[in-house]
N, C-alpha and C positions, 0 to 999 in steps of 0.2 A: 504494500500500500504506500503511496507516493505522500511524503509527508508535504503538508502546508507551510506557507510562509506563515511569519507571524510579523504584525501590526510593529513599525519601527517604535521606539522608545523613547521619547521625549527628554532630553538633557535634565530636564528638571522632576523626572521620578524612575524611579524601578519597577513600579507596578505593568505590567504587560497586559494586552488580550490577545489570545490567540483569534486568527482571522477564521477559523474552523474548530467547533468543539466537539468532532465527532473522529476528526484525522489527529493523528500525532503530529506532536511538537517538531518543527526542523529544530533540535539543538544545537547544530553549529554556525547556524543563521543567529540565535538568539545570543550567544556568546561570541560569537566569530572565532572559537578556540574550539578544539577538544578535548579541552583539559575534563578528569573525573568531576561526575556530578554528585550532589548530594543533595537530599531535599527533605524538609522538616513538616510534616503535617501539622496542621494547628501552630502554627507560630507565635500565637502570643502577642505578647510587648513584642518581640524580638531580641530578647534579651541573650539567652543560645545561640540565637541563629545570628547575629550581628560579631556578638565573642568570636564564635567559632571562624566565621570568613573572615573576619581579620588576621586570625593566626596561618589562616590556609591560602594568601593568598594565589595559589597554583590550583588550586580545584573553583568548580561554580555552584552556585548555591540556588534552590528556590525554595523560595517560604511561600505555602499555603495558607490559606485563611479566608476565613466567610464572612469576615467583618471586615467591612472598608476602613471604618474607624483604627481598627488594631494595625492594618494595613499601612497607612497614613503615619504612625508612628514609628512603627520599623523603616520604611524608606527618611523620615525624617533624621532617626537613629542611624541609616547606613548612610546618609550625607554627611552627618557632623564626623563620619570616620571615616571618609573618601572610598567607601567601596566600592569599585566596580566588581567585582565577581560576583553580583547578588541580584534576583529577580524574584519578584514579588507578582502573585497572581491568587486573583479572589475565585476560588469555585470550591467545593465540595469535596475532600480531602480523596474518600474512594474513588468518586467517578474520574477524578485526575490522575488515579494513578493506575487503575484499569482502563481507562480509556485516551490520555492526552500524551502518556509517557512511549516513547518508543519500548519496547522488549529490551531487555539488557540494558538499560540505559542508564543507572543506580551504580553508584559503587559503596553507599550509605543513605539509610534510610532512618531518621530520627521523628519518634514520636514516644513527647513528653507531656506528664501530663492530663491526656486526653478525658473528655468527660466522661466520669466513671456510672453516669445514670445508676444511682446505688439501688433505688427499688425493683424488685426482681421482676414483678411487670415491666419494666421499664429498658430489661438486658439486650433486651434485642436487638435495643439503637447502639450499642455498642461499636465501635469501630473494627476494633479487633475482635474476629471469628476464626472460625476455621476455613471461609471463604476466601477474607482479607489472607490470612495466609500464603494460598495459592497465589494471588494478585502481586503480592509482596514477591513472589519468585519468579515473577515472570519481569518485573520491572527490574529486580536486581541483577547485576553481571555474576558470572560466578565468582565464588569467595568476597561478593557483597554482602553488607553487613548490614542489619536491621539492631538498632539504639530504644530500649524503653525503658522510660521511667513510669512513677506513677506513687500516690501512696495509698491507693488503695491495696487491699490486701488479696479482697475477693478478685476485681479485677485483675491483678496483679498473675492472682494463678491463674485467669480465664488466658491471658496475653500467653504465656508460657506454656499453656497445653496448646492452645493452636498451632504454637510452630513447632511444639516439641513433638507431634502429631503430624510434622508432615514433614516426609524424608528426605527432601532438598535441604533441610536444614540443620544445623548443629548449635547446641549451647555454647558461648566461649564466655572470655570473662571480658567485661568493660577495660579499655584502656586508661591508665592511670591520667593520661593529658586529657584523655574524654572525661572524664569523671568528675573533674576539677572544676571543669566549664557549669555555673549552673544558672540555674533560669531566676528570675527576678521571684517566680511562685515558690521554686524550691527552699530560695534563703527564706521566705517569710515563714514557711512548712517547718525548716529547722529550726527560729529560733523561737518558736512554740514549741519544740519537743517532739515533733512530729518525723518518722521515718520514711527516709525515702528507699522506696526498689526500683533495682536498673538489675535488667543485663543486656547482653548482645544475643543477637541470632545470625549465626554465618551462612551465605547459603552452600552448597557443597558444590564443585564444577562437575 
């Protein structure tokens, strides 16, 4: 399938639209690089996602999010740190990464956070399933890596049995420089006493 162009960038933001939301991303139109991708569901403030492309300037980044508002702050946040390696795009965390992402096109996938819909009626809106899984493996290259935190406990094991459950992929442990980087909700979680879980999920080649 012939990927689309996407819509030029405006000097004055990182927010993108793709000119087709049914075809994949050209990524090397959108970066004019090959450099490895990474991309943060639910981004937040941008507080992770701003950290982390500063330290990386050699990889490209996109932060997802469904709030324009939250949107508007992170490009604000990646001006006052000159970043170019970072694209900001508002849609819907799964349908962008089963339907906008080329196959392979991940070499890290970070999703921190996410909303844990605690009420058991309420699981099914969950982001991470055992379907999101499969999707997660097709967007990653091999030996790409899926990032999650969260403090929920319940959720926490729901994330870990979906991919410990599907054999493209392996437990490994967080990297200590990843670990370090944390999001603006995390420190507020900690200095209330609250515990954070992360691991990684590798996929296998």
């Amino acid at each position: 399938m012939e990927a689309k162009q996407v819509k030029p960038i405006p000097a004055r933001t990182l927010v993108f639209q793709p000119l087709s939301y049914v075809q994949p991303l050209d990524l090397k139109q959108l970066f004019a690089n090959d450099n490895p991708l990474e991309v943060e569901l639910g981004a937040g403030d941008g507080s992770f996602l701003t950290q982390w492309a500063k330290l990386n300037p050699n990889r490209n980044f996109i932060g997802i999010e469904r709030l324009l508002g939250r949107l508007r702050k992170i490009d604000r946040k990646a001006a006052r740190l000159g970043l170019t390696n970072l694209r900001l795009l508002r849609i819907e965390a799964g349908y962008f990464l089963g339907y906008l992402l080329p196959a392979e096109a991940l070499s890290a996938l970070h999703i921190y956070f996410p909303d844990p819909w605690p009420k058991r009626k309420h699981r099914k809106n969950r982001l991470i399933q055992q379907e999101f899984a499969a999707t997660a493996a097709r967007a990653l290259g091999p030996h790409g890596t899926v990032q999650l935190r969260t403090d929920d406990r319940d959720y926490f094991e729901q994330m870990c049995a979906a991919f410990r459950e599907n054999p493209l992929f392996h437990e490994t442990q967080v990297s200590p420089e990843l670990q370090k980087i944390q999001t603006d909700f995390e420190r507020g979680f900690q200095a209330r006493g609250i515990q954070t879980l992360s691991t990684e999920f590798r996929r296998v080649d």
